[in-house]
C-alpha positions as CSV (number, residue, x, y, z in Angstrom):
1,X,91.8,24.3,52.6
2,X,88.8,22.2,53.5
3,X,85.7,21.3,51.4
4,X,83.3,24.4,50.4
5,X,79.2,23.7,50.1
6,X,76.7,26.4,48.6
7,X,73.9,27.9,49.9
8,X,71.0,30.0,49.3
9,X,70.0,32.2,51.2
10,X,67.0,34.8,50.4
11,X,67.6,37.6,52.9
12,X,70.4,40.0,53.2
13,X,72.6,39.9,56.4
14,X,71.3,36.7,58.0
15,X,75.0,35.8,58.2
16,X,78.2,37.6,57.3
17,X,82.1,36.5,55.9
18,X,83.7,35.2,59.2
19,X,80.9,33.8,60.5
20,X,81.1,30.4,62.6
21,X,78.0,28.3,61.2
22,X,76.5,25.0,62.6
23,X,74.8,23.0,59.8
24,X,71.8,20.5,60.2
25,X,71.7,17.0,58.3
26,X,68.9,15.9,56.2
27,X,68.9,13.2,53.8
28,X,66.1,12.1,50.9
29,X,65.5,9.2,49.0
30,X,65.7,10.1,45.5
31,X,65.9,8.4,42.3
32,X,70.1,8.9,42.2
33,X,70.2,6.8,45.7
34,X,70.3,9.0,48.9
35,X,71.2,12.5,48.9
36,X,72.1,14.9,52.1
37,X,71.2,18.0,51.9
38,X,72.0,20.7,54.7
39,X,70.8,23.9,56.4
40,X,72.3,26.7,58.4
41,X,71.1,26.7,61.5
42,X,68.4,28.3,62.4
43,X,67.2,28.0,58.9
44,X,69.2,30.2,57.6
45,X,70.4,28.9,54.1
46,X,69.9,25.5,52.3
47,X,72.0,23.6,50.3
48,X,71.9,21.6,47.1
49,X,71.6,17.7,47.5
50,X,75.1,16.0,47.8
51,X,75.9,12.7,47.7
52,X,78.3,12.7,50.2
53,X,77.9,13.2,54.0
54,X,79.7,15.9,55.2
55,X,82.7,15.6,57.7
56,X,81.8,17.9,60.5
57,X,78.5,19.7,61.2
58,X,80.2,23.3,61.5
59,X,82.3,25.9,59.1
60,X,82.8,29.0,58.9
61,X,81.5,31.8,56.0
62,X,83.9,32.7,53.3
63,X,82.3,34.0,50.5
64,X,78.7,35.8,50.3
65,X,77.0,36.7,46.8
66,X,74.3,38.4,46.2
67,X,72.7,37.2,42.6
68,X,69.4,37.9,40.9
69,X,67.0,36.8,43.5
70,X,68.9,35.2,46.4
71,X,72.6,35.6,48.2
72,X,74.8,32.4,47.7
73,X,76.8,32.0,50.7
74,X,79.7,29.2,50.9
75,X,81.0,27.7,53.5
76,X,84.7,25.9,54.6
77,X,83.6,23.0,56.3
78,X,86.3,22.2,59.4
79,X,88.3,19.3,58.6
80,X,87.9,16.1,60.9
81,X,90.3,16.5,63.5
């Protein structure tokens, strides 16, 4: 099983389990150093700041949850090849 990242995602059905993603990089300059943070293309769903890169720039969905105010959807990153 490959890495998992989180995202939030405010509207219902923008993506579904099964899904093949592709994920922009962006990084920021914070206090902690630099942090990446990622989106699902085309602005789908945003993650948290990591402090790692990720390996690949695609996934697919495995999990979608719908909480108080947004949907958390996770994502298996493909592993490098």
């Amino acid at each position: 099983m490959g890495q998992t990242v989180d995202f939030t995602m405010e509207r219902e059905g923008l993506v579904k389990v099964g899904d093949r993603v592709e994920l922009k990089e962006d990084q920021a300059s914070t206090m902690a150093g630099l942090m990446y943070y990622y989106t699902i293309k085309p602005a789908v769903a945003m993650s948290s700041n990591l402090k790692k890169r990720l390996p690949k720039l695609t996934g697919t969905v495995t999990n979608i949850e719908q909480q108080v105010s947004i949907y958390m959807v996770t994502v298996e990153i493909d592993e490098e090849e």
